[in-house]
LOKOLLO-827485 format. One line per 8 residues: number of its first residue (from 1); their letters; for each residue z, x, y of N, C-alpha, C. Coordinates in steps of 0.001 Angstrom, whole numbers, m for minus. Example, Ala and Ser with C-alpha at 12.3 -4.5 7.8 and 13.67 -1.06 7.14 Angstrom:
REM residues 2
1 = AS = 7800,13190,m5690,7800,12300,m4500,7800,13200,m3300; 7080,12850,m2250,7140,13670,m1060,7870,12900,30
This chain:
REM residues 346
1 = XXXXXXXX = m3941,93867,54753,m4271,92859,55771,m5105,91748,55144; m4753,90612,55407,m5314,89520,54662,m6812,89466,55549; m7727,88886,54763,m9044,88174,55107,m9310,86918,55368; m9950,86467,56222,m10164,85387,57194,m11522,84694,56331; m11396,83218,55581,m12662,82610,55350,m12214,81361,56700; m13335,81049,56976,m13402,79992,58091,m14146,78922,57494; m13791,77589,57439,m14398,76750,56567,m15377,75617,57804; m16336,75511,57116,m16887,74074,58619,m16858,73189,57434
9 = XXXXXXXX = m16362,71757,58381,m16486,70557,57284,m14752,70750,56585; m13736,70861,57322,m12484,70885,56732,m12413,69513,56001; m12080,68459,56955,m12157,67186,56580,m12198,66873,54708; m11188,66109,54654,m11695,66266,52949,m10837,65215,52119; m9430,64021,53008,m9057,63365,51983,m9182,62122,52591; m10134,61356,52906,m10312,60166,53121,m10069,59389,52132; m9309,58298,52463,m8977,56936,51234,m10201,55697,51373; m11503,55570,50883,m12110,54512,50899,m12542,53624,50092
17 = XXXXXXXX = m12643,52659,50331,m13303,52047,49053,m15076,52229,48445; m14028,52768,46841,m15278,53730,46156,m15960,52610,45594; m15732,51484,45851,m16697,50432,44901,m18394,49708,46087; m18466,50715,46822,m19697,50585,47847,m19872,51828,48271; m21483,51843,48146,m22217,53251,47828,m21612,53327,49383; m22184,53215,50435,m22101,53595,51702,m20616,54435,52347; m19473,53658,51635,m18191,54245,51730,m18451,55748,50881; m18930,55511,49217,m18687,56644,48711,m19342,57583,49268
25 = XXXXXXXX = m20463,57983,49622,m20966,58581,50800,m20484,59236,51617; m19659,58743,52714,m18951,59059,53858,m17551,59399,53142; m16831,58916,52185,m15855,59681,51641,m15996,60914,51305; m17200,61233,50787,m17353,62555,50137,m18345,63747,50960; m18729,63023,52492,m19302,64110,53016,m18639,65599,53841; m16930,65213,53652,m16425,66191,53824,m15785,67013,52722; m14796,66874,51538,m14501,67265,50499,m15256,68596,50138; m16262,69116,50367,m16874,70494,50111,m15697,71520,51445
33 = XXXXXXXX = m15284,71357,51917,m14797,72013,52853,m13800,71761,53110; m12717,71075,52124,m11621,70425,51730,m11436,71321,50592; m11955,71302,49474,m11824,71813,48789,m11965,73037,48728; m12897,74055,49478,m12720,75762,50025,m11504,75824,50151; m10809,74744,51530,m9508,75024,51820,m8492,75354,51092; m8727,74067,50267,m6816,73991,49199,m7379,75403,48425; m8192,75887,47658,m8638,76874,46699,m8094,78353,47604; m8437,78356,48849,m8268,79731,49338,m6686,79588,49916
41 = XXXXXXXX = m6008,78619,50420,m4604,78006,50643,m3814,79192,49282; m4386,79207,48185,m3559,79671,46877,m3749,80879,46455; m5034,81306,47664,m4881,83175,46871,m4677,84112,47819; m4287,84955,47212,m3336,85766,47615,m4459,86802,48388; m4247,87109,49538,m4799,87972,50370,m5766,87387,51293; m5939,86075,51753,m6639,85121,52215,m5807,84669,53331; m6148,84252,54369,m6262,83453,55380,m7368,82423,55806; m6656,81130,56154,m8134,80099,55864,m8059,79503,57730
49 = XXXXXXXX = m9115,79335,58025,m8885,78714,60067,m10198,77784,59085; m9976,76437,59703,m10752,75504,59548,m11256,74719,60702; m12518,74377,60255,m13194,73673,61918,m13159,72186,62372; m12959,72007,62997,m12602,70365,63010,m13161,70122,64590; m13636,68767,64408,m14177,68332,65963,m12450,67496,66818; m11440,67407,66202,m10520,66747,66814,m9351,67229,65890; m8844,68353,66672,m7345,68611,65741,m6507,68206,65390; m6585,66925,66391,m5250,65714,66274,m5279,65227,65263
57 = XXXXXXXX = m6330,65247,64586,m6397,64371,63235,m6582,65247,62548; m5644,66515,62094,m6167,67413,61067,m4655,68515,60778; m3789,67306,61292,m1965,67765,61025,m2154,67901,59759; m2559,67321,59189,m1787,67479,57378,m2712,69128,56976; m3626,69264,57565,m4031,71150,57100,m3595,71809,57321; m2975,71618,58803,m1931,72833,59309,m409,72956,59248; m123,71548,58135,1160,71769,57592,919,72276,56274; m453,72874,55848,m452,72929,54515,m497,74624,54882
65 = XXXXXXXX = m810,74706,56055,m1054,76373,56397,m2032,77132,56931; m3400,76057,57065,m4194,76146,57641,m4507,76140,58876; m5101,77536,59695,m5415,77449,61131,m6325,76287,61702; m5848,75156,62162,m7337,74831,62542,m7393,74885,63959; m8745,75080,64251,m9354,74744,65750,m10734,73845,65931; m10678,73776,66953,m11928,72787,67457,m12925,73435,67664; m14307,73216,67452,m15281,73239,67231,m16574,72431,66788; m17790,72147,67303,m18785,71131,67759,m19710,71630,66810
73 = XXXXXXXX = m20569,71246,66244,m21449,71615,65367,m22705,71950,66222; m22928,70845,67104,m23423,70889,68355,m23722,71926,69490; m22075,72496,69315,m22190,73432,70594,m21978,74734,70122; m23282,75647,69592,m23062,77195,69158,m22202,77906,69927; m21549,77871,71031,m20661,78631,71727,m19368,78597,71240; m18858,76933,71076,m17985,76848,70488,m17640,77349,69069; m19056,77629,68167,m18865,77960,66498,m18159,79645,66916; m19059,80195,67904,m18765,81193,67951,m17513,81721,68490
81 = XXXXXXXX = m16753,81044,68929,m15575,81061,69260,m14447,80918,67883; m15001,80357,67161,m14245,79342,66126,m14318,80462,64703; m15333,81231,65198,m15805,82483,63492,m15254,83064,64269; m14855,84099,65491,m14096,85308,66248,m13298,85329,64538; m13448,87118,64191,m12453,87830,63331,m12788,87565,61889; m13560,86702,61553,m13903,86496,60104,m14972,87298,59120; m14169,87143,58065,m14463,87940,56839,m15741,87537,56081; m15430,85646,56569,m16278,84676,55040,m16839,83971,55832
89 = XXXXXXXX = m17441,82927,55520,m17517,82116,56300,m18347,81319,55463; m18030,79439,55362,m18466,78216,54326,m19223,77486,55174; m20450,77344,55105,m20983,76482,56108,m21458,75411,55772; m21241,74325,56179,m21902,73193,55585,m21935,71806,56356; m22882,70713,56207,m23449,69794,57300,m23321,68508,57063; m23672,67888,58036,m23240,66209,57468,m24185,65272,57398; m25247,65199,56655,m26345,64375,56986,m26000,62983,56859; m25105,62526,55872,m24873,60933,55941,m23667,60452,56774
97 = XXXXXXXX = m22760,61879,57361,m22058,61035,58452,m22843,60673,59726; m23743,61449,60204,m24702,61000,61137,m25618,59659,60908; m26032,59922,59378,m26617,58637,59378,m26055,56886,59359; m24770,57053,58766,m24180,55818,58528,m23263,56095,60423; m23559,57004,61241,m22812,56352,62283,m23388,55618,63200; m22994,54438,63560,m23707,53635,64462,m24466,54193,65833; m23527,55025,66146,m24336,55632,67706,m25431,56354,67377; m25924,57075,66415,m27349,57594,66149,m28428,56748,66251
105 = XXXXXXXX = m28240,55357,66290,m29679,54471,66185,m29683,54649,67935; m28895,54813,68702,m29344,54316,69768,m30509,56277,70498; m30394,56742,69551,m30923,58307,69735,m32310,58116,69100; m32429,57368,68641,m34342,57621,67898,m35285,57010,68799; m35844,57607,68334,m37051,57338,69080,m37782,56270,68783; m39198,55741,69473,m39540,54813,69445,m40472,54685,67654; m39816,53781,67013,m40440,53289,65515,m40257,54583,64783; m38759,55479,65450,m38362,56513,64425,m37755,55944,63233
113 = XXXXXXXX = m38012,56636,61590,m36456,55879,60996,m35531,57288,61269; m34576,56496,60817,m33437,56469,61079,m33085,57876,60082; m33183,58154,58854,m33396,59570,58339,m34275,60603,58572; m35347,60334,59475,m36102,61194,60085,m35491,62113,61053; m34901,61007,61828,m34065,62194,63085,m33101,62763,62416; m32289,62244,61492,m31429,62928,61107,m31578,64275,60305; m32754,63911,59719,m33437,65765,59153,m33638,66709,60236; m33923,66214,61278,m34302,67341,62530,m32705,67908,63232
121 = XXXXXXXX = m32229,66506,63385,m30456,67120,64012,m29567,67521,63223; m29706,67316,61636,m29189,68408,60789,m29684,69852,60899; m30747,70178,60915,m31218,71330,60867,m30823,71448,61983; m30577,71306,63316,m30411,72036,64347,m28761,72712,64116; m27768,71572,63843,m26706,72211,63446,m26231,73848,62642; m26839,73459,61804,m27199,74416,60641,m27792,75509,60942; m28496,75311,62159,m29184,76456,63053,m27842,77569,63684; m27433,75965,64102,m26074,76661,65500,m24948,77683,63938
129 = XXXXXXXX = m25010,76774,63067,m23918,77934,62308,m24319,79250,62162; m25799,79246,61867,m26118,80413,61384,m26256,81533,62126; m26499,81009,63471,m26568,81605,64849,m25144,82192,65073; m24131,81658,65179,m22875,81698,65534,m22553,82833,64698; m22313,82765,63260,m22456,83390,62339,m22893,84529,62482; m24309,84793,62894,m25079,86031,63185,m24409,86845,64513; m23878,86233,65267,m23008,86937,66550,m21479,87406,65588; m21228,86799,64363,m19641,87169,63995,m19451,88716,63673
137 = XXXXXXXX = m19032,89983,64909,m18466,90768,64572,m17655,90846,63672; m18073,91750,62394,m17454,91808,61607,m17564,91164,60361; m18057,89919,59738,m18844,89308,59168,m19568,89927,57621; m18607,89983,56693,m19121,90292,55776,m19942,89504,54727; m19736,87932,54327,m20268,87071,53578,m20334,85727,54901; m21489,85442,53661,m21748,83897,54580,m22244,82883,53492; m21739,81754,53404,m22117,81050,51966,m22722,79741,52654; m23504,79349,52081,m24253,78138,53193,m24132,77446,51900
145 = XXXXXXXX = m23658,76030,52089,m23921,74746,51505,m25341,73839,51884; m26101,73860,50556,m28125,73784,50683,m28154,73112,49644; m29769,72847,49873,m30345,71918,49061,m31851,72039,48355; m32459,72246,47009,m34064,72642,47305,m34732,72297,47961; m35822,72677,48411,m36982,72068,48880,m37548,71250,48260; m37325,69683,48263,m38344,69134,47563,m39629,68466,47622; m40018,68771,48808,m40903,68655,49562,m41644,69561,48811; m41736,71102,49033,m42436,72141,48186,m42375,71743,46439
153 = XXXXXXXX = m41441,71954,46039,m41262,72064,44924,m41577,71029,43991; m42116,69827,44635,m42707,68965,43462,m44411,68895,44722; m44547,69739,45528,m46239,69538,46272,m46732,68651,46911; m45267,68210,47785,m45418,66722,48598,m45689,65341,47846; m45412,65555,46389,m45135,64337,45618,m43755,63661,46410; m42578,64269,46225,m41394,63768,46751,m41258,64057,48378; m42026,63499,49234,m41469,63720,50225,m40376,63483,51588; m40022,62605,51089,m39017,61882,52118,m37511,62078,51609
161 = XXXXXXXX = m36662,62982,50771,m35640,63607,50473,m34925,64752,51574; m35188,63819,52596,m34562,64581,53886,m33379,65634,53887; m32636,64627,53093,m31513,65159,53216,m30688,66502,52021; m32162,66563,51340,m32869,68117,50325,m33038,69346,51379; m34380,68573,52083,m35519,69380,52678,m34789,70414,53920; m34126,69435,54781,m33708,69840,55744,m32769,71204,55569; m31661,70830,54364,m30864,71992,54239,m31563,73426,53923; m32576,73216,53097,m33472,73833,52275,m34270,74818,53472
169 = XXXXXXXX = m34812,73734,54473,m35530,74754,55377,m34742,75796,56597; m33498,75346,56590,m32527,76182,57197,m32254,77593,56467; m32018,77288,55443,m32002,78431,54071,m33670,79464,54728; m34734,78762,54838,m35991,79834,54650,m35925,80596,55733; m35035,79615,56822,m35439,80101,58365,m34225,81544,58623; m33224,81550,57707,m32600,82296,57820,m33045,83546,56900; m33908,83497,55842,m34111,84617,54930,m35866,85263,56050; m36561,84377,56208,m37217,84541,57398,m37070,85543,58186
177 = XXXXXXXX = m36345,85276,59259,m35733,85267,60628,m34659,86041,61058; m33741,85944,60254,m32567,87064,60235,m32279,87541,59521; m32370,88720,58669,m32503,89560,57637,m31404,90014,57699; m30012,90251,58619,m29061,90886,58714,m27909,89517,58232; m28273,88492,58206,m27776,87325,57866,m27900,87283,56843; m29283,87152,56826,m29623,87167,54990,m28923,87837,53816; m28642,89105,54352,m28446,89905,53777,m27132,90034,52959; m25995,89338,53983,m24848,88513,53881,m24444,86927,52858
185 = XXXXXXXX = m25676,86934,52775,m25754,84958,52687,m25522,85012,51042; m24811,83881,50267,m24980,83057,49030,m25426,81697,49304; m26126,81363,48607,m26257,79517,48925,m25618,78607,47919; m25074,77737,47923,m24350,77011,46818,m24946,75231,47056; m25664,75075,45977,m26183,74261,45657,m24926,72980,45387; m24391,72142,45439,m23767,71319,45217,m24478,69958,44182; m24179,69858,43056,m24725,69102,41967,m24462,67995,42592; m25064,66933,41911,m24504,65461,41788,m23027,65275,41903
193 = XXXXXXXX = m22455,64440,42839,m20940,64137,42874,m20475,63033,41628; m19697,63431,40798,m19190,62756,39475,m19054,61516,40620; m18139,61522,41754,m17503,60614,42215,m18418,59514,42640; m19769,59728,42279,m20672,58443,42409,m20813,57888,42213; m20373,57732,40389,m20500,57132,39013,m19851,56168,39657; m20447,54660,39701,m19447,53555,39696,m20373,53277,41442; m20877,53880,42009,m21047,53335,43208,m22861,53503,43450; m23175,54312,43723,m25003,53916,43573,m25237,54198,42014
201 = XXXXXXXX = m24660,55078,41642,m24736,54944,40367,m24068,54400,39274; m23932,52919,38458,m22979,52370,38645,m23783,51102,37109; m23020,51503,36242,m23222,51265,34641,m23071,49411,35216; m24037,48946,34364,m23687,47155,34118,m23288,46311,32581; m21957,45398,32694,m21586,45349,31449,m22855,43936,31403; m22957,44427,29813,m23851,43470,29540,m23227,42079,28479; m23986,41009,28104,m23209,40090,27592,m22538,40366,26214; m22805,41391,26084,m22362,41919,24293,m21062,42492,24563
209 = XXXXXXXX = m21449,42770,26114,m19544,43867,25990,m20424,45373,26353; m21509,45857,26524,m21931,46987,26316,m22512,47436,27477; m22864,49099,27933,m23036,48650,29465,m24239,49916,29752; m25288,49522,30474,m26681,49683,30543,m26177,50443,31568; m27589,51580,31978,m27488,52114,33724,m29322,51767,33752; m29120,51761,34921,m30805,51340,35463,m30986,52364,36422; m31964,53224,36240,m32411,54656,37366,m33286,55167,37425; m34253,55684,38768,m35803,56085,38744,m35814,57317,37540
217 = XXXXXXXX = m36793,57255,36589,m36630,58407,36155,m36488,57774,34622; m37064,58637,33895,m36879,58513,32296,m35022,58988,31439; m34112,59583,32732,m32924,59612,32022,m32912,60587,31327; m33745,61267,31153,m33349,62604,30167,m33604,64376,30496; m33721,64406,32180,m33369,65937,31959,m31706,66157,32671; m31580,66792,32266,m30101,67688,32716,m29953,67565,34051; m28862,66681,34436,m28562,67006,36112,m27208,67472,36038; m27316,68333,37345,m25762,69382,37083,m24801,68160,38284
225 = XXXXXXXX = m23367,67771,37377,m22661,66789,37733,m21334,67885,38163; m20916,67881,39414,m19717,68556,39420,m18389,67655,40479; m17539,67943,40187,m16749,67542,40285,m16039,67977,41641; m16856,67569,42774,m16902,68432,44018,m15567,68303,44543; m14661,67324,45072,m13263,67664,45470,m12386,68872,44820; m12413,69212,43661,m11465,70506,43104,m12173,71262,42696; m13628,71289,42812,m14643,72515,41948,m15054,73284,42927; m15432,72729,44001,m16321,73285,45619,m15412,74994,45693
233 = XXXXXXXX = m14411,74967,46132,m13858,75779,46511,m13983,77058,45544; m13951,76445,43968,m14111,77441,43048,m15211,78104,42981; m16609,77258,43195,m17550,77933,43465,m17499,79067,44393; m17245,78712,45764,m17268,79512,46656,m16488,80939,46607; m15377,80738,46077,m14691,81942,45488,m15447,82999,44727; m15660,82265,43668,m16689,83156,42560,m17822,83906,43432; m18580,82891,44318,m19249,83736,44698,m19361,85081,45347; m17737,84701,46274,m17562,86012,46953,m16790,87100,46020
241 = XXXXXXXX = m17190,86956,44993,m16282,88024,43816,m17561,88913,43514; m18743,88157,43829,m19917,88663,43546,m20711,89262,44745; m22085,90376,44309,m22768,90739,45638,m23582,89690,45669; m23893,89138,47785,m24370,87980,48203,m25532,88392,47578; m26487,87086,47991,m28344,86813,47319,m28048,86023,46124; m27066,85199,46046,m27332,84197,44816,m27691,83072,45433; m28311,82185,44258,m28674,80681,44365,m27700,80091,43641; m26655,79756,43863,m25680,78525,42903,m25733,77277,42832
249 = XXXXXXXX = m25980,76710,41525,m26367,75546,41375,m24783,74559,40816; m23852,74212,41826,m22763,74037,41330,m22959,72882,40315; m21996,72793,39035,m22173,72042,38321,m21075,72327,37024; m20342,71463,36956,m19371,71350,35750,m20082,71183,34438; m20924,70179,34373,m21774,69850,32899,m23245,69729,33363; m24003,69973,32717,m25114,69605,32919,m25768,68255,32010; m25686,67364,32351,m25890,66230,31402,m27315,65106,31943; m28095,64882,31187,m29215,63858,31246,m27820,62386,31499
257 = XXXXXXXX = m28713,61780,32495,m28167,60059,32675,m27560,59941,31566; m28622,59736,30707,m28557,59171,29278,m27128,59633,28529; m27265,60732,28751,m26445,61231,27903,m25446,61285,28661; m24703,61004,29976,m23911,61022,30912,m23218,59767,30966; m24369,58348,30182,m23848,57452,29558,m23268,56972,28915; m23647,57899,27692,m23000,57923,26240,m21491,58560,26413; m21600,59615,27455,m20065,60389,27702,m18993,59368,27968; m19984,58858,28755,m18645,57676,29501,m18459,56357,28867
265 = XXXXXXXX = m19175,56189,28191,m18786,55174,27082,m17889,55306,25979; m18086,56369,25361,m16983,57040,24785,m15666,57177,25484; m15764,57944,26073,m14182,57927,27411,m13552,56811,27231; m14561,55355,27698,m13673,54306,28205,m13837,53298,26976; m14205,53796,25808,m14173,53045,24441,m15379,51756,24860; m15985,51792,25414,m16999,50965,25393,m18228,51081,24612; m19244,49962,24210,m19973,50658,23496,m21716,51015,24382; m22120,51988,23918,m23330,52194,24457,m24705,51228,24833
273 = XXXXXXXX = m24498,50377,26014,m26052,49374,25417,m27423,49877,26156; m27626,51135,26632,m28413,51592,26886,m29682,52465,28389; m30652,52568,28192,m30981,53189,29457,m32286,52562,30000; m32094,52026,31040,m33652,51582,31591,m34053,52427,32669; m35109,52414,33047,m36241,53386,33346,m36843,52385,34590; m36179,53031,35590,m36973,51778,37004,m38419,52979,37252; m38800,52342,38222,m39924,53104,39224,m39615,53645,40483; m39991,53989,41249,m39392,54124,42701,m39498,52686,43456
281 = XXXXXXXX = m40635,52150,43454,m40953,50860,44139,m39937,49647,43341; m39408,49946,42249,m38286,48881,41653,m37500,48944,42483; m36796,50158,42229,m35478,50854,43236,m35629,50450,44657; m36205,50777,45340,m36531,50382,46696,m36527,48805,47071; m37086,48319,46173,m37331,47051,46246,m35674,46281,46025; m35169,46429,45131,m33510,46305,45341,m32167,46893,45655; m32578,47935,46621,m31893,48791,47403,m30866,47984,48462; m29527,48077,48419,m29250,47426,49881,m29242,48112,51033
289 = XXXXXXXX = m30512,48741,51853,m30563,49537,52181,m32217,49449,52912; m32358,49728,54301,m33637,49698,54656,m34134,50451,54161; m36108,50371,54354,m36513,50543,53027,m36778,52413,53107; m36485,52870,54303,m36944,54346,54402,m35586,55029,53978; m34489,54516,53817,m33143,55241,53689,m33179,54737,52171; m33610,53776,51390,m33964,53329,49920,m35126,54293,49206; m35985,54387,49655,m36730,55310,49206,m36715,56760,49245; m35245,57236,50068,m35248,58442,50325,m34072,58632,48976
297 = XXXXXXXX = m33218,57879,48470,m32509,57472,47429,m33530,57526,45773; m34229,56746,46095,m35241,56773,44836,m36088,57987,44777; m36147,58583,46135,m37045,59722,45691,m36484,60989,44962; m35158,60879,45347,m33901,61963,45185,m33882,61678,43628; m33673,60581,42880,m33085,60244,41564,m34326,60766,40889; m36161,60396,41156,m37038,60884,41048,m37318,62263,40747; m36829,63234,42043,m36631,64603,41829,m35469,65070,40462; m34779,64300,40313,m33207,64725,39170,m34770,64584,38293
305 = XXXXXXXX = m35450,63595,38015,m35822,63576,36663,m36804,64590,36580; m37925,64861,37832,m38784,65575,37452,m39169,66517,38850; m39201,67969,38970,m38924,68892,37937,m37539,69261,37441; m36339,68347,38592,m35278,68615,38407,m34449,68492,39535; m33487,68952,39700,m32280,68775,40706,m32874,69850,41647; m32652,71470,41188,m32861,72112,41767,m34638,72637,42019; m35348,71600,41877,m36372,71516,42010,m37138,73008,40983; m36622,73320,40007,m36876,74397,39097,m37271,75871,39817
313 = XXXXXXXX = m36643,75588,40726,m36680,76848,41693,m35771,78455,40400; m36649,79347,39923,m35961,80150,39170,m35078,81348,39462; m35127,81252,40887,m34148,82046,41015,m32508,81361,40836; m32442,79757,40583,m31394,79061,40608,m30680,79796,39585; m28888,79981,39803,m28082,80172,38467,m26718,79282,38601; m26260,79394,37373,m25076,78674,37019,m23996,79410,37116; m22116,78167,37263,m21540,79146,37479,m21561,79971,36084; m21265,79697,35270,m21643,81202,34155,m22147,82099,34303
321 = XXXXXXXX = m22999,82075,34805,m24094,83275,34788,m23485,84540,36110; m22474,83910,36799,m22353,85057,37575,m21111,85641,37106; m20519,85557,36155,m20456,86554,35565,m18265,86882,36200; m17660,85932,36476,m16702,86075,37140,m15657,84241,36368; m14772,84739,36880,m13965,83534,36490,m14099,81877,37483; m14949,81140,36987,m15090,80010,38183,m14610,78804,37216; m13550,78183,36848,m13181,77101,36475,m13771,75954,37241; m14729,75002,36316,m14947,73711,37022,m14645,72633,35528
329 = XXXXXXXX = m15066,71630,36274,m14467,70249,35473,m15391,69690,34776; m15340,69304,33507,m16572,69051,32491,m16638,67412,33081; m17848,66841,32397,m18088,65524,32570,m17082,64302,32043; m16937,65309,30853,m16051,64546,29744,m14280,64620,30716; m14008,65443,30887,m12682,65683,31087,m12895,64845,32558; m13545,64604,33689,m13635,63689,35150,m13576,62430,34165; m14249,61799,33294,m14359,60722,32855,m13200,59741,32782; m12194,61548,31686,m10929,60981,31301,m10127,60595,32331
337 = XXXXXXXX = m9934,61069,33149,m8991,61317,34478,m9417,59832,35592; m10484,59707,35386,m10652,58382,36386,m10780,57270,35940; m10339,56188,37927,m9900,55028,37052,m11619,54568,37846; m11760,53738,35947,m12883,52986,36127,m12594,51673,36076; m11419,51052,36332,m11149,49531,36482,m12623,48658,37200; m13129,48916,38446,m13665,48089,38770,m14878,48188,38414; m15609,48725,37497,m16646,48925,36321,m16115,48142,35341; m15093,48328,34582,m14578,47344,33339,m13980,46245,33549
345 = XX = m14035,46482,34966,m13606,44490,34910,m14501,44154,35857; m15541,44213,35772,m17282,43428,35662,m16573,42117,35326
């Protein structure tokens, strides 16, 4: 009898234009749950039901073979309707589709910003899964898509990385709070999206022909870059090959800016002209972007540099380390494969 993973966040092939951060963003806040799909679509003894707020728009999954049904992130009755019979279950949230959607400003409060509420109504979501989840008769794994604390983990140096914190404190409230959940749970850290390169993060040719990146942070510790449209799913697999209680820090390469520079200069035969070193108040200051949703950006690039991505939390591991077959995509090999036209023709 096949096994049931239920994915939240199906959504996953939007066509936008990747040459503006705000699109790349919202392109890629579903693809973690796109990619579970197609990965479990191909193995053998699997059944995949995916969650979607409007089925009408979600024909092309269920010609691919996928159950989907409707379900509210919103409305825990409905999740719980939507997990009935499952084995697995991928959970994961949308903090920048809420934020880039227009109808949320008219929800804040008076001289709220605008990523503030959205840390509180993410976490409530994230609540309702876990809740839902915790009612799933039958319910053997539960893999939550999270983020460190970076709030804790750098001592309220970094604090406005909402969209860290929030996932992060859903994670405590469940090891906390429901121990029978817990007990069930992997968390999968999702690295840096390669697919950024070119859009907030985004090399400048200089007059020599050579092409600089400018980013909070000295550029040189290791941020784990993965290649989330075809890697996500692999993670999630691996994990359930394994017993739950891991921290996965997904990530194809682990590469410093710097050296994430040099990769891609090579790739596209360009030559290396180097790395500058902003501040947070630089960044912010030329953000297109009000200044609390800019600084929540600079604080994030801040955290990559120091103590790190995963905020050096040591229970974090790699996929290597667990010890199972998880194919992901090196830096070098995404490099090759994409088109960087509108970077080289600067």
């Amino acid at each position: 009898m096949s096994k049931l993973i239920v994915v939240v966040g199906l959504r996953g092939n939007q066509a936008r234009n990747h040459r503006h951060l705000v699109d790349q963003i919202l392109t890629h806040t579903h693809i973690q749950g796109g990619s579970v799909a197609n990965v479990f679509l191909k193995e053998d003894g699997w059944k995949v039901r995916g969650i979607t707020r409007n089925v009408a728009k979600a024909a092309d999954w269920e010609a691919k073979g996928v159950e989907v049904v409707e379900a509210n992130l919103d409305d825990k009755a409905s999740l719980v309707k939507a997990f009935k019979g499952a084995y697995a279950i991928f959970g994961t949230t949308d903090f920048w589709g809420t934020i880039f959607d227009p109808a949320t400003k008219s929800k804040l409060g008076e001289g709220q910003p605008l990523n503030e509420y959205v840390f509180y109504y993410e976490q409530q979501q994230a609540r309702n899964i876990a809740d839902a989840a915790a009612e799933t008769g039958g319910l053997q794994r539960f893999i939550l898509s999270a983020l460190c604390n970076a709030s804790y983990w750098t001592n309220g140096r970094l604090s406005h990385i909402y969209h860290f914190d929030s996932k992060a404190l859903v994670v405590e409230h469940i090891k906390t709070n429901m121990p029978d959940l817990a007990a069930k749970m992997s968390v999968v850290q999702i690295g840096s999206y390669m697919m950024n390169w070119g859009a907030g993060i985004l090399p400048r040719k200089q007059s020599d022909g050579s092409y600089r990146l400018a980013l909070v942070g000295k550029g040189e510790t290791p941020v784990p870059q993965l290649f989330t449209t075809k890697d996500t799913g692999y993670l999630v697999r691996a994990l359930l090959e394994v017993a739950p209680g891991k921290n996965l820090l997904g990530a194809g390469s682990m590469l410093s800016w710097k050296g994430s520079l040099r990769v891609w200069c090579e790739t596209q035969d360009v030559p290396y002209g180097g790395y500058d070193e902003l501040s947070i108040e630089e960044w912010v200051k030329n953000a297109p972007f009000d200044h609390a949703l800019a600084l929540e950006f600079a604080e994030m690039f801040a955290l990559m540099d120091d103590p790190g991505y995963a905020g050096g939390d040591p229970s974090v591991v790699l996929p290597h380390h667990l010890g199972v077959l998880c194919p992901t995509t090196s830096w070098e090999e995404w490099c090759r494969g994409a088109d960087f036209s509108h970077i080289l023709n600067q």
